[in-house]
C-alpha positions, 0 to 999 in steps of 0.5 A: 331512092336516096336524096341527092346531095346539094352538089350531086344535084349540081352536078346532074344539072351542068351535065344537061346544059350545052354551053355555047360561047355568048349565046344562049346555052341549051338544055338537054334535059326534058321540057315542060310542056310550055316549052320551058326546061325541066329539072328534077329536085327529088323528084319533083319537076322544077324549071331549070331556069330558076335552078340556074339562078339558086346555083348563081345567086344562092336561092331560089328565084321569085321567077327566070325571066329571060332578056333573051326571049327564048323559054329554052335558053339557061345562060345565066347571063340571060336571066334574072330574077323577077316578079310576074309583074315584072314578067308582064311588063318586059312582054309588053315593052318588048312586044313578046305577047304569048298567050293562048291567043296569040300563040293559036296558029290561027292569032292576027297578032303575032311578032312583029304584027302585035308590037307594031300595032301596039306601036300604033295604038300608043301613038292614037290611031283608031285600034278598028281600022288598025284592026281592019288592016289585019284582018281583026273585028274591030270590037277586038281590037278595041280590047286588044287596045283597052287592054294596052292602056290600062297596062300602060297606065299601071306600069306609069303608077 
């Protein structure tokens, strides 16, 4: 199979996208587990998301970030360039916390639920009796919370 030129390849990804006037744009391509789109470059599996910023910007992203919030979304005015770091610390001031834990359909802490007891925590309250409130041991909640202040006092340094 022959390599595809830079703009067959440019090509190939617009024909995948579903533009929608000031919204997120969906992929129509195939998806990584994760959630995030796909995109082929001979052969081997990217995410659209960063693709979508080479075709804008001219290279290659450290990494998509997304204002939006949504893995699926490619509008290009909905992503940026970044850093993991910088990726962290937008899921912790916007209270978008998905990991292995909180994405379990059986996590205590999802949405809402986590930045409001983020909120909370922030502003003092003792993370076992928040804890209790959600249903939470209060030994992990104090992690949950541990872990809070040591990313707030990284992103203050």
């Amino acid at each position: 199979m022959k390599k595809r030129t830079e703009k067959e390849l440019v090509e190939h990804f617009w024909s995948k996208v579903r533009k929608i006037n000031g919204k997120c744009w969906k992929w129509r391509g195939s998806h990584f587990e994760t959630g995030y789109p796909m995109f082929h470059v001979d052969r081997i599996p990217i995410q659209a998301t960063r693709f979508m910023l080479k075709i804008i910007n001219g290279e290659m992203p450290r990494m998509a970030l997304h204002k939006c919030d949504k893995r699926w979304c490619i509008n290009p005015d909905h992503l940026y360039d970044g850093s993991q770091k910088d990726n962290m610390r937008d899921r912790m001031e916007r209270g978008v916390y998905y990991n292995r834990h909180t994405g379990h359909k059986r996590a205590k802490l999802k949405g809402w639920r986590f930045a409001e007891f983020k909120a909370r925590v922030l502003k003092g309250e003792p993370p076992f009796r928040i804890g209790k409130e959600y249903g939470i041991h209060g030994a992990t909640a104090c992690k949950i919370a541990k872990k809070l202040f040591s990313n707030q006092s990284q992103q203050e340094e």
